[in-house]
C-alpha positions as a printed Julia matrix, in Angstrom:
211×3 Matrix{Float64}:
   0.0     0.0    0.0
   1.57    3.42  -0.55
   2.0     6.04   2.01
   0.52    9.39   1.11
   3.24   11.7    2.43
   1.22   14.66   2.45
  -1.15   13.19   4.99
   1.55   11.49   6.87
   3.09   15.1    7.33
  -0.46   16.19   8.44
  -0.31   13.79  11.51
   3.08   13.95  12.66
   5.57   16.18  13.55
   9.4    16.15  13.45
  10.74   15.27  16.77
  14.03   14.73  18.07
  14.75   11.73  20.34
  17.87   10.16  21.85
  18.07    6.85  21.48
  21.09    4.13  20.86
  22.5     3.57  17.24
  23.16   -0.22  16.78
  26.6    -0.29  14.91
  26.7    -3.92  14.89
  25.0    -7.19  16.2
  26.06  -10.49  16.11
  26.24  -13.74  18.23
  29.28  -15.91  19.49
  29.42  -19.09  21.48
  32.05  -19.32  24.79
  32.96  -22.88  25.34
  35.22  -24.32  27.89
  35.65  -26.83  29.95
  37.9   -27.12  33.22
  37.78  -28.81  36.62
  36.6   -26.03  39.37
  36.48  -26.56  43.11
  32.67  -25.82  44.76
  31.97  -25.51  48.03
  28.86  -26.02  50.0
  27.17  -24.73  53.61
  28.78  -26.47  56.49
  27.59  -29.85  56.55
  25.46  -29.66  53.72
  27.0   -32.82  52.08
  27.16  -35.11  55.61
  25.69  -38.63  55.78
  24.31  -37.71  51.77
  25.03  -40.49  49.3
  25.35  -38.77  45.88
  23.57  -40.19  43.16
  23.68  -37.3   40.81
  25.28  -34.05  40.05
  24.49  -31.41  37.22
  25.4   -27.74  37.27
  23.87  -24.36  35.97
  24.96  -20.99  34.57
  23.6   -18.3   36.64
  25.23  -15.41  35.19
  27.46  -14.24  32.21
  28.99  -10.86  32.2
  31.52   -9.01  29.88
  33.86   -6.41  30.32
  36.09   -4.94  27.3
  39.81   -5.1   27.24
  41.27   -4.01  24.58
  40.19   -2.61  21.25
  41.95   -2.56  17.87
  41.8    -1.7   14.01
  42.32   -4.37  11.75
  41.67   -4.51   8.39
  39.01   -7.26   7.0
  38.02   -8.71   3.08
  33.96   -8.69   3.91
  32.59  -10.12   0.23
  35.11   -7.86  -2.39
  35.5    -4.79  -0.1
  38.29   -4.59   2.12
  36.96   -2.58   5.52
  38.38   -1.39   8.72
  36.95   -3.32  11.75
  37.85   -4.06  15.14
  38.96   -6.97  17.1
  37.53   -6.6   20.38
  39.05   -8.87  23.2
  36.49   -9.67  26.0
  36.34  -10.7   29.19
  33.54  -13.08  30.49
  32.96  -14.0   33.86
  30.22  -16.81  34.2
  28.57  -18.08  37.68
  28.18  -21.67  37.59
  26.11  -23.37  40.32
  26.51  -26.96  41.36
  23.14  -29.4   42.3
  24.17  -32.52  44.24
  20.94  -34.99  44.63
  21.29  -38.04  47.1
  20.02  -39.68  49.83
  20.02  -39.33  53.29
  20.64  -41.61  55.7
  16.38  -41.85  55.94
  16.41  -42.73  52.9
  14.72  -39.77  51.97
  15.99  -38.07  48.37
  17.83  -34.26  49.12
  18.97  -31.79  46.83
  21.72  -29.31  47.8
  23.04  -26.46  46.04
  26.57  -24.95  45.76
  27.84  -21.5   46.39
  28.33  -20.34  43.48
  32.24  -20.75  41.75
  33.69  -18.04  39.3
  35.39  -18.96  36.11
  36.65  -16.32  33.62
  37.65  -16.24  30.47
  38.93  -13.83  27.52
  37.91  -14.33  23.81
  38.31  -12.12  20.7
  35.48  -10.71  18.25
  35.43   -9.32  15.1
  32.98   -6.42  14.9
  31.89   -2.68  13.91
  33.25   -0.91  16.9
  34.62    2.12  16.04
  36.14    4.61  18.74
  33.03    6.02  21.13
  31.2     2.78  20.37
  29.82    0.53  23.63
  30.63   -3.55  23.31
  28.01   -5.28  25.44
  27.31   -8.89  25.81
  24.38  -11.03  27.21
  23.77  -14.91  27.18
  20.54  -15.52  25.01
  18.13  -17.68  26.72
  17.81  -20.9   24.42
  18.31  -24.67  24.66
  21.76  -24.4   22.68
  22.92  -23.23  26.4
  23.99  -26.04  28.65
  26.24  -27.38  31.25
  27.43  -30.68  32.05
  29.51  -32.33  34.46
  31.74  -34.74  33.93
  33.87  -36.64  36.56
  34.06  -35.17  40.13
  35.45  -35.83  43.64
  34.17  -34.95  47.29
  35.55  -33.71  50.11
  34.09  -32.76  52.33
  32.31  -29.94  52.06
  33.53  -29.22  48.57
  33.4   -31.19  45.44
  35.56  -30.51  42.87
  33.94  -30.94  39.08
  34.66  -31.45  35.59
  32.56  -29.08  34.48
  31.73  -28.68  30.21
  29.94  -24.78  29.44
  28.85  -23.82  26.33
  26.8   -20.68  25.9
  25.5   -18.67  23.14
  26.42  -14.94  23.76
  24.72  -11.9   21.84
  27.32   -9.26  21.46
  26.01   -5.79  20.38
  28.0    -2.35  19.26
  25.85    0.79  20.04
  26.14    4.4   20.13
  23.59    7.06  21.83
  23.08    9.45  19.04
  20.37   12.53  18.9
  17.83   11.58  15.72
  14.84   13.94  14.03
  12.01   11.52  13.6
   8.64   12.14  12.2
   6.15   11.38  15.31
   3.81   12.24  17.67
   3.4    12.52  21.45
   1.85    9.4   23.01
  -1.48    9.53  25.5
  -1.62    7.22  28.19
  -4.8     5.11  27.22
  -8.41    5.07  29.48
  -8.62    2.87  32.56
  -9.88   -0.47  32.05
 -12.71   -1.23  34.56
 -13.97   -4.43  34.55
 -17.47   -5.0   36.42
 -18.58   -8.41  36.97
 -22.18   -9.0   36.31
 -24.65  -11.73  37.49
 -25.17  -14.32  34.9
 -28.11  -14.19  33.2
 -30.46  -17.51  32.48
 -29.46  -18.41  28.53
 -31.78  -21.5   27.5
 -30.36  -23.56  24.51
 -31.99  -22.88  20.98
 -34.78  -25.09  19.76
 -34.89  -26.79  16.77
 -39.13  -25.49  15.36
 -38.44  -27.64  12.61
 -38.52  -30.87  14.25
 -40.21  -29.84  17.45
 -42.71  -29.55  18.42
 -44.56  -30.96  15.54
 -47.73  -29.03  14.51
 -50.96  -31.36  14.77
């Protein structure tokens, strides 16, 4: 359908808003594995016998180290891009299930261990820019454990972590938009009535019959 400019420019007007420029947006997978050391609440882990143990990333956060130009072939045009090195910290939470000596099943929980780790990214991130870095919530995320050993109140963990990571350049930049001021909407009220008596449809053409 084609927008009638003229009438557009009847109901807006130009506007300026701040707002953050995405320079660049892509996603990168951090995968490592490595035995770390967890420790639990005094006594958390007495008289238990361990029958399974899986872990969980609780956190993923990134901090920018260092920042550099390097020149890139992207199709047939050779650009100027930056390789960003990155810092992740991920919070990995350990989840011992057992039995007690009831015989009753338990599940304890870890403190939670630190593990860090630096990787390097390719991106748009020229000088000013802002490199930020979440872990996207899918089932491509996981974390396993391998072998591990107690004692204790600590088990130490082969622990496998692979997450995907979306890593996004932005800028706040000043931008003249066409638009106009928003209203907050009415209030929905909702009144509940009393139902009302509804009797089913009849069928006249079957019955009753007419003598």
């Amino acid at each position: 359908m084609p927008i009638n400019l003229e009438q557009f420019a009847q109901q807006f007007d130009p506007e300026c808003i701040q707002v953050c420029k995405v320079y660049d947006w892509t996603t990168h997978v951090v995968q490592l594995a490595q035995d770390i050391t967890f420790t639990f609440p005094e006594g958390a882990l007495a008289d238990i016998t361990i029958s399974q143990v899986n872990c969980a990333v609780t956190m993923l956060e990134c901090a920018e180290d260092v920042r550099r130009d390097i020149e890139c072939t992207v199709g047939n045009q050779l650009v100027t891009l930056q390789a960003v090195t990155l810092s992740k910290t991920i919070q990995i939470v350990l989840e011992v299930t057992g039995t007690n000596t009831d015989g009753a099943q338990v599940t304890v929980l870890s403190n939670p261990a630190l593990i860090t780790t630096t990787e390097e990214v390719i991106l748009c991130a020229p000088e000013g820019t802002t490199v930020c870095c979440n872990a996207t919530q899918n089932a491509f995320n996981n974390c396993r454990v391998g072998s591990f050993t107690q004692n204790g109140d600590s088990i130490t963990a082969n622990v496998s972590v692979r997450i995907c990571q979306s890593i996004v350049v932005t800028y706040e930049v000043i931008l003249e938009v066409a638009a106009r001021f928003c209203q907050p909407r009415p209030e929905i009220i909702c009144e509940e009535e009393c139902p009302v008596d509804v009797f089913p449809p009849q069928c006249p053409a079957v019955f009753p019959t007419m003598m």
